[in-house]
C-alpha positions as CSV (number, residue, x, y, z in Angstrom):
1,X,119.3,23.0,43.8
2,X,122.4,24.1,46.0
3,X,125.5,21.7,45.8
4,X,127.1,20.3,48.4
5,X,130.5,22.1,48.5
6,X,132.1,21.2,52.0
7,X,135.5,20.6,51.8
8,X,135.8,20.7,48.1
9,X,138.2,23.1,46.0
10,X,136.8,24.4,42.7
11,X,138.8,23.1,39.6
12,X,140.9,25.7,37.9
13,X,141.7,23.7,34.9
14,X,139.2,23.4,32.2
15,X,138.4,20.0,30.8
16,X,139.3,19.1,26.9
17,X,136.5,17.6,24.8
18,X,136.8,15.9,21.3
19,X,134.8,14.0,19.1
20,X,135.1,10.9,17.6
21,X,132.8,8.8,15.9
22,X,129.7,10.5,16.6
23,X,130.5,11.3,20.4
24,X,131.5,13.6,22.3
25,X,134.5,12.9,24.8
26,X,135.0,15.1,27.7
27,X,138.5,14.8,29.7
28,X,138.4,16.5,33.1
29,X,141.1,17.1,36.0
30,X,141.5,13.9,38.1
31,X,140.6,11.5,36.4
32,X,137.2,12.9,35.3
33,X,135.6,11.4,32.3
34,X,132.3,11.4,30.1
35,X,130.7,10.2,26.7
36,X,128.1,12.0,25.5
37,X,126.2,12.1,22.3
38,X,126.1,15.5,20.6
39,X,123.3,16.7,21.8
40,X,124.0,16.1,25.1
41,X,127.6,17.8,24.7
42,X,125.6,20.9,23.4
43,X,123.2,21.2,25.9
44,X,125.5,20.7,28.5
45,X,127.8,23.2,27.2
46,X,125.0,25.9,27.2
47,X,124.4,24.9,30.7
48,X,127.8,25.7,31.4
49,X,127.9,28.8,29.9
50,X,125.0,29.9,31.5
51,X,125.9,28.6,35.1
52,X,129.6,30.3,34.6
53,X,127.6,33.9,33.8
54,X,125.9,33.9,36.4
55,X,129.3,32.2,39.1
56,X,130.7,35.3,37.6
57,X,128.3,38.4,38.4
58,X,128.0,36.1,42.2
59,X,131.6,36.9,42.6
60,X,131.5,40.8,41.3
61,X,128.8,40.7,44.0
62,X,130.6,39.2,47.0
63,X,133.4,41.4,46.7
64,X,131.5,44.4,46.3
């Protein structure tokens, strides 16, 4: 699945996440919020981690 990027800028800042109670609590740029349970927070961060490896070797490949 491609997002739909027209007209958006990426976000530079990361986001903070902490835990309370079981939870996970992610705080974004602008406003950007989510709960998740810790599961979720895990898989997600892998998902991250994978997507940013392979955002980075994209961009070593567009400026090649």
């Amino acid at each position: 699945m491609k997002p739909d990027t027209a007209g958006q800028q990426p976000e530079t800042q990361p986001g903070i996440a902490t835990a309370e109670g079981g939870l996970v609590f992610l705080d974004g740029p602008d406003g950007v919020a989510a709960t998740m349970t810790a599961d979720a927070a895990a898989r997600t961060g892998q998902s991250l981690i994978n997507a940013a490896a392979v955002a980075a070797g994209q961009q070593v490949s567009a400026e090649a």
